[in-house]
N, C-alpha and C positions, 0 to 999 in steps of 0.2 A: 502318416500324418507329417503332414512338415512343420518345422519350424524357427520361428525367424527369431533371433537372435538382437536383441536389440542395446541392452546395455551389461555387463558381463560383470566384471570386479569393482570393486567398489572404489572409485575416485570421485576426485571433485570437481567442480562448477558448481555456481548455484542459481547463476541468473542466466536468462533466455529470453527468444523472443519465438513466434511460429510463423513458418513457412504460411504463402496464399497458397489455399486449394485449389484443386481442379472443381469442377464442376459438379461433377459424381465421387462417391468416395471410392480410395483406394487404398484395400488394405495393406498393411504390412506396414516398412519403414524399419533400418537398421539403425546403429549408431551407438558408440563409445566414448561412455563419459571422460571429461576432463579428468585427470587426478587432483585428488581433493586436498589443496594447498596446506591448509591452516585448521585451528577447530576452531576461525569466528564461525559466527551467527549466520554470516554469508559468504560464501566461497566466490572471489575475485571471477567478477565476468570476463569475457574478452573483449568485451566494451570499455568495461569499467581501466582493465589494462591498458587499451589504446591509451586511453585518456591518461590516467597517470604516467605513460610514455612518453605522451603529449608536452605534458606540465613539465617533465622532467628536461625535456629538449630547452625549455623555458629556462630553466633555473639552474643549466649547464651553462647556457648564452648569457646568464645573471641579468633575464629580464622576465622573472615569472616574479614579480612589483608594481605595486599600484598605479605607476603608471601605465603597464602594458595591458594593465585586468583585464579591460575590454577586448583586446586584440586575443589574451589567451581562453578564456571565457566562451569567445564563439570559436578558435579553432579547435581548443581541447573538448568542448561540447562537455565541459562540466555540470552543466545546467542539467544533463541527464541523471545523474549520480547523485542518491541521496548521502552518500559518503562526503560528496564534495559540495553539497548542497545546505548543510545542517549552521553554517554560519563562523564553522573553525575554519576552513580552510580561507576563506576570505582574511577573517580577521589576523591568521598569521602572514596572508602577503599584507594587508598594510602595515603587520609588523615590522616588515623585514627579514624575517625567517625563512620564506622560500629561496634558499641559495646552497649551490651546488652543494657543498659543504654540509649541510642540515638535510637536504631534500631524503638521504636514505631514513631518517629519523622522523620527519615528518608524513614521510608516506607511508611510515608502521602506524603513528599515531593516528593518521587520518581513518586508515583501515582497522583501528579497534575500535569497537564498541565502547559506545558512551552514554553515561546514564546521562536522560532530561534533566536541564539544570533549570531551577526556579531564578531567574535572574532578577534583580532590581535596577531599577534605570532612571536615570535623572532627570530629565524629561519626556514629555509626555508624547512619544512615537515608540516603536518596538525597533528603532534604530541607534536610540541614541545611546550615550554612554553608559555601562555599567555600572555600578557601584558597590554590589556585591551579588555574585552566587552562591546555589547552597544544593545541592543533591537529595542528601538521606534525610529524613522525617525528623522534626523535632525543632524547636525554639530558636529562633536569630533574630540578634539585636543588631540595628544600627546605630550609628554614629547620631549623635543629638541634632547634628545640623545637616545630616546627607542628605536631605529634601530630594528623597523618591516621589516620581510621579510614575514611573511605569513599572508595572509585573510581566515576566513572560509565565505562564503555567503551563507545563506541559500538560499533555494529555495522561490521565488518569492519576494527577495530584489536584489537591485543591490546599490552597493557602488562605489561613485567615489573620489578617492586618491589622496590626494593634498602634492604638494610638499613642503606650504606654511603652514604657520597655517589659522585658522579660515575659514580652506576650499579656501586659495584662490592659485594663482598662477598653475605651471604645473600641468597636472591631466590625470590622466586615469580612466574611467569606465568598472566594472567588475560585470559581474554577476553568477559569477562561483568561485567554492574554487581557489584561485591562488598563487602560488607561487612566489612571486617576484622579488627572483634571475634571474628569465625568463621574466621578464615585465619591459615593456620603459614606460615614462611619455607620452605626446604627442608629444615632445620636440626630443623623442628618447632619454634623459637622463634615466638610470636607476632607476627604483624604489625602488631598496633595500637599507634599511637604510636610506631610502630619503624623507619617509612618513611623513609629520608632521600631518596630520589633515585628516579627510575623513567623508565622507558627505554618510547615509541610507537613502535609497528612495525606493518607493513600484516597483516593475516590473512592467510595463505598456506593454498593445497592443492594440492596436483598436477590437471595436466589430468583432464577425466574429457572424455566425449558429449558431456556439454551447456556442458563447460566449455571453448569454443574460438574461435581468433581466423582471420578471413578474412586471406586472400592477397589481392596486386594481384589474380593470374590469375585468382579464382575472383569474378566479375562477379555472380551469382546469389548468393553467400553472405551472409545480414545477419550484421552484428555485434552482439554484446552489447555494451553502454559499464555494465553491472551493474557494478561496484566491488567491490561486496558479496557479488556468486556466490557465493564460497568461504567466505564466514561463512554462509550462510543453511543451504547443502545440507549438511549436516552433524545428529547426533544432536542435540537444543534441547533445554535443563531450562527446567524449568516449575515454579514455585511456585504454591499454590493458597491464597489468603486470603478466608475466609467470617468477613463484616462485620456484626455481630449493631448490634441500637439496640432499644431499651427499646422495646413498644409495636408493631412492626412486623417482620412474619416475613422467613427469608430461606432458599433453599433450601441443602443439606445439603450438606459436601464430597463426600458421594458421589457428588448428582447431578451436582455441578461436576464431579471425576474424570471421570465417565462420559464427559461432554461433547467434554474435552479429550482421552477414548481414543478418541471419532470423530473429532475432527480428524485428532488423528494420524494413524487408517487412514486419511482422506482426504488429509492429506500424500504418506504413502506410495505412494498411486497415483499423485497428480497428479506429482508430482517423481521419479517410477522410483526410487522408494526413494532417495532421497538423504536425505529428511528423516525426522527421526522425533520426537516428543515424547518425555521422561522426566518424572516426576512426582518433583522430590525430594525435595520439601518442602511439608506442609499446614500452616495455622495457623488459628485463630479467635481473631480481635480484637472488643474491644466498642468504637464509639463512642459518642456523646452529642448530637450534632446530628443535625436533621433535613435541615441545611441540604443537598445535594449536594457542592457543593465543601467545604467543611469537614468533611464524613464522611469523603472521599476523603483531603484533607489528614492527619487522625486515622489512618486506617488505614495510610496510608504511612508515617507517622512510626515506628508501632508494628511493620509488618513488613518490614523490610529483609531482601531477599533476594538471596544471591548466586547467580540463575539467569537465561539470557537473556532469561525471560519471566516476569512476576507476574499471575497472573489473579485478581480482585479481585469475588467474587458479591457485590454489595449487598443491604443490604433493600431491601423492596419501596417502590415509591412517592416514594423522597427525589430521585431523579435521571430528568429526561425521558427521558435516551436512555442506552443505552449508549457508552463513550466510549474511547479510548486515547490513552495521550500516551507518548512515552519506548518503553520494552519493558512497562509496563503498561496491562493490559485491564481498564476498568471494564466491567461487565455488569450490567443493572440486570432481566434474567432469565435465561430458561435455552433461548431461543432459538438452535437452533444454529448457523445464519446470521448472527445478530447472534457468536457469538463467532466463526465465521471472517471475519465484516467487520473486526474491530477486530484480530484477529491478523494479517490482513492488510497493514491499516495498520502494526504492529509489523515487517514483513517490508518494508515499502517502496512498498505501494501507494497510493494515492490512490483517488478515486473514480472509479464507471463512468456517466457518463451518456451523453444521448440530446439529438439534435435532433428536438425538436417538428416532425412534417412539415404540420400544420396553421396555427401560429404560429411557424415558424420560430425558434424560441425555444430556450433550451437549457434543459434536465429536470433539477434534479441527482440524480445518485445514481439514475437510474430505469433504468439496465440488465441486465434482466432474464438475460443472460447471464454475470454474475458477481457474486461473492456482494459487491463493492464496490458493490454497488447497496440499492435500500430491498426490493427485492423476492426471494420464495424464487428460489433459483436451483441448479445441479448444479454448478459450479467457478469459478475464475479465468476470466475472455476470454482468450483466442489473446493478444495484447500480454502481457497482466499473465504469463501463462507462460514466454513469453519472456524477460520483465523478471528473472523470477524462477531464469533459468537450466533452466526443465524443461522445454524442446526441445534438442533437436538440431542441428547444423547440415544435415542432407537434409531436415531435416524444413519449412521455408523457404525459399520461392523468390522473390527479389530479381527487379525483373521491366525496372528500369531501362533497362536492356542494350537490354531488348526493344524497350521504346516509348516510350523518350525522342523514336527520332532519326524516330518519326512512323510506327512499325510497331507490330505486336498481337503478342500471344502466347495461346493456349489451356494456361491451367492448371488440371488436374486437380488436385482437395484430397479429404482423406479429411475426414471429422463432427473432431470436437474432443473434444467426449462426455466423457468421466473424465480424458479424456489417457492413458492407461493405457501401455503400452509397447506395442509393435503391432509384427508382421512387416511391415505392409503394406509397399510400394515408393513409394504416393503421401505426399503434402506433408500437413500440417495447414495451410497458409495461402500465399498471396502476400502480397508487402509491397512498397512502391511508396515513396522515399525522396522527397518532397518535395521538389521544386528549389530550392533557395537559404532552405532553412526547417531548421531543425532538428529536422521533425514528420514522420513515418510515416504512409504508410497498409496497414492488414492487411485482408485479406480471407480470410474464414474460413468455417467450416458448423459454428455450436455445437453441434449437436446431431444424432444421424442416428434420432432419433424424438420424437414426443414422447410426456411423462410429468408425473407429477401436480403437480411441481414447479411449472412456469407454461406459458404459452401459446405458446412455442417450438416449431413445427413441426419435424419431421428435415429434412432439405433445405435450411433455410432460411442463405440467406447472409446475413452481417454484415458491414457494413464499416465499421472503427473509425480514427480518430483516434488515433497517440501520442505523446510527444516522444522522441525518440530520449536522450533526459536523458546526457546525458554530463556526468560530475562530478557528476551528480545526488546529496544527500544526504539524510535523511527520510522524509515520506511522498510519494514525488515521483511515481509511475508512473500519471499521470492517462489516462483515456483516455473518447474521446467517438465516438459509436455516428451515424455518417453515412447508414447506407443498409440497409434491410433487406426483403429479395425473396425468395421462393420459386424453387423450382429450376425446377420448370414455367412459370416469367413468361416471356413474349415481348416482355417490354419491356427497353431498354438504359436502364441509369444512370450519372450523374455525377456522381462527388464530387473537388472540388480538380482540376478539370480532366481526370481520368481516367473511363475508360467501362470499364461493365461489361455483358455480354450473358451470363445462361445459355444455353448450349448442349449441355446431357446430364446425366444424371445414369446410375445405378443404383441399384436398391433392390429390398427384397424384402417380403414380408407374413408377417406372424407371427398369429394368433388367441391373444386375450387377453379373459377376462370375455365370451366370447362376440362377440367384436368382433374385427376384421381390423385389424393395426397395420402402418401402412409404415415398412419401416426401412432409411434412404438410405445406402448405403457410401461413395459420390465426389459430386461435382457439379463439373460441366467448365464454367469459365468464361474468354469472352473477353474480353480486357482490351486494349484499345489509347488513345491520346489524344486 
């Protein structure tokens, strides 16, 4: 029996992207992880690296400064990186901080983890001035005359605004960025300028399915370390702003609408109805630059919305790529992939790459089995649904138990497919807890045929990389694509010291266009060390 050797000791990387298939699958694929830098949350890409190289060239030349932004912005391709995306890194170049001297300092600070800050803002855009932040849970006063009009609220805090100090008298609770020029107390008095005090609190919902915590006893059960569960799986408003500019077209709110009513039904499967989109607000704004970021800038200034999410159609042409920062989605078309990648990111995810089995290299963003990748694809990866509360707890089997102490297990998985809610009795995945690392591995079947989407066979097993992100906040839920084989290979593989053997499947044939399609319901694999 051979076998293919894929990922060996344990080092780090944590972000990727997946190679384009061939046509048919091909099993196998080698490759050896990066060593693992640091113990954040997510291990420095080689994307992420260029870039901060990038910047660094910048503020050796002592022009990584507000006046250069725009020029380092599209060469450094910041715009990719929720590290450099979150709203510090901007605000220390117009401080004056990015310089030679400070850059080793800042490029630690940029790369730690940071908790969502509830910010107050003095007028009424999610750009303007600050006036105070505040992190942890519990009671902040302002200043008698700080005349707040804006909140930012992260995702899974909710703040309630008091008209009094020390949190007391009229009040309203919000758990969305808000504007306050558009918001009553209880009272129906206005809130702008009328905030003295406001009170952070965690988002709460009651248990549901996917919403639960493992026992000592139950050895098989993963845990979620999500935070955020109970803010995400809930109905989401959505604002929609189409960004006109002299000179250059842009498509219609209706096409945008349309877009965001596929997500939604695509929410609704993949989450067992937990989620849904509302559309409750459209706008059309005109800017004046061609620049990308200054159009962006322009239109957010002009549409502040109190919904958990602004989707933002550009003209055509001014912006490389589509982008998200915050709970807003740049789109620079009408690609429906690109707006479930960026909403994505809006929800917590990171990107999905791939180990090169050729150069041992990592792909970013090249996995073809979630739409966190560059290519078409049908849903989330097994992790990111996880991550995102839309499994269950049967629906994952923790395989630890099994073959730590140097024994196997045979687990049967059903396809992944839509995610859809299913009678079945089988798992969507095993997961394998990393010894002494804070990183998962899932093994899954994305798909139980294939379809015009991309080169994804039914059958075929994946097996992914993820951090198990505990405390994780932003766009944290990166995950990298280790090992991919057919159900039929008679070859065993290893990634991170674990082995995998198919040993079964089931499937049946359908005729389609004249053509015989197979379509796999399980695929039985052995897993030992």
């Amino acid at each position: 029996m051979a076998v293919v050797m894929l990922c060996g000791a344990l080092v780090s990387g944590c972000d990727g992207v997946e190679e384009a298939q061939p046509t048919h699958e091909q099993p196998g694929g080698t490759g050896t992880e990066a060593s693992v830098a640091s113990s954040r949350q997510a291990v420095i890409s080689p994307a992420l690296e260029a870039s901060l190289s990038c910047v660094a060239t910048y503020a050796n030349a002592g022009t990584c400064d507000w006046a250069h932004w725009s020029e380092l912005w599209d060469a450094c391709q910041t715009y990719e990186h929720p590290e450099l995306e979150d709203g510090l890194f901007i605000d220390e170049v117009q401080a004056g901080h990015c310089t030679a001297a400070n850059w080793p300092a800042l490029r630690e600070q940029l790369l730690t983890p940071r908790p969502p800050l509830v910010r107050v803002r003095e007028s009424c855009n999610g750009v303007s001035q600050v006036i105070q932040e505040a992190a942890a849970n519990g009671c902040y006063t302002l200043a008698e005359a700080a005349g707040a009009s804006y909140v930012d609220v992260p995702i899974g805090k909710t703040v309630t605004l008091h008209a009094g100090a020390d949190c007391s008298g009229d009040s309203v609770t919000v758990d969305v960025d808000t504007n306050l020029c558009e918001t009553s107390f209880g009272s129906g008095a206005s809130a702008n300028d009328t905030v003295r005090s406001y009170r952070i609190q965690d988002f709460w919902a009651p248990p549901s399915a996917q919403r639960y915590d493992c026992a000592s006893t139950e050895s098989t059960c993963v845990q979620n370390f999500n935070s955020r569960v109970s803010a995400i799986n809930q109905k989401l408003t959505v604002k929609l702003v189409r960004v006109t500019l002299d000179g250059r077209t842009t498509p219609s709110l209706a096409t945008l609408r349309n877009n965001v009513r596929d997500l939604s039904d695509f929410y609704s499967v993949a989450s067992r109805n937990q989620v849904s989109l509302e559309v409750i607000a459209s706008q059309t704004v005109q800017v004046t630059s061609s620049n990308c970021d200054t159009a962006k800038s322009q239109a957010t200034h002009k549409a502040s919305s109190n919904a958990f999410m602004t989707v933002y159609m550009l003209p055509s042409g001014i912006c490389p790529k589509s982008n998200s920062g915050s709970r807003n989605v740049y789109l620079r078309g009408t690609l429906f992939r690109d707006l479930a990648h960026e909403a994505g990111h809006v929800l917590g995810l990171a990107h999905g790459s791939v180990r090169d089995p050729a150069t041992d290299k990592t792909l970013e963003s090249e996995d073809a089995s979630t739409y966190m990748g560059n290519f078409a694809s049908d849903n989330y990866n097994l992790p990111q649904l996880h991550w995102l509360g839309w499994t269950e707890k049967e629906e994952l089997v923790k395989v630890n138990s099994a073959v730590d102490s140097g024994g196997s297990i045979d687990v049967t998985v059903r396809p992944v497919a839509s995610n859809a809610a299913s009678t079945s009795s089988l798992p969507l995945g095993a997961v394998w807890d990393i010894p002494g690392t804070d990183q998962r591995l899932f093994i899954a079947v994305p798909k139980s045929r294939l379809t015009g989407s991309n080169s994804i066979e039914g059958g075929t097993v994946f097996v992914y990389r993820a951090p198990k992100c505990e405390g994780c906040t932003g766009m944290a839920l990166y995950t990298m694509r280790l090992a991919r084989f057919g159900a039929r290979s008679n070859t065993e593989y290893e990634a991170w010291g674990l082995y995998f053997m198919p040993v079964g499947y089931t499937s049946y044939f359908v005729q389609e266009d004249g053509k015989s399609v197979e379509v796999f319901t399980s695929v039985t694999l052995r897993i030992r060390r």
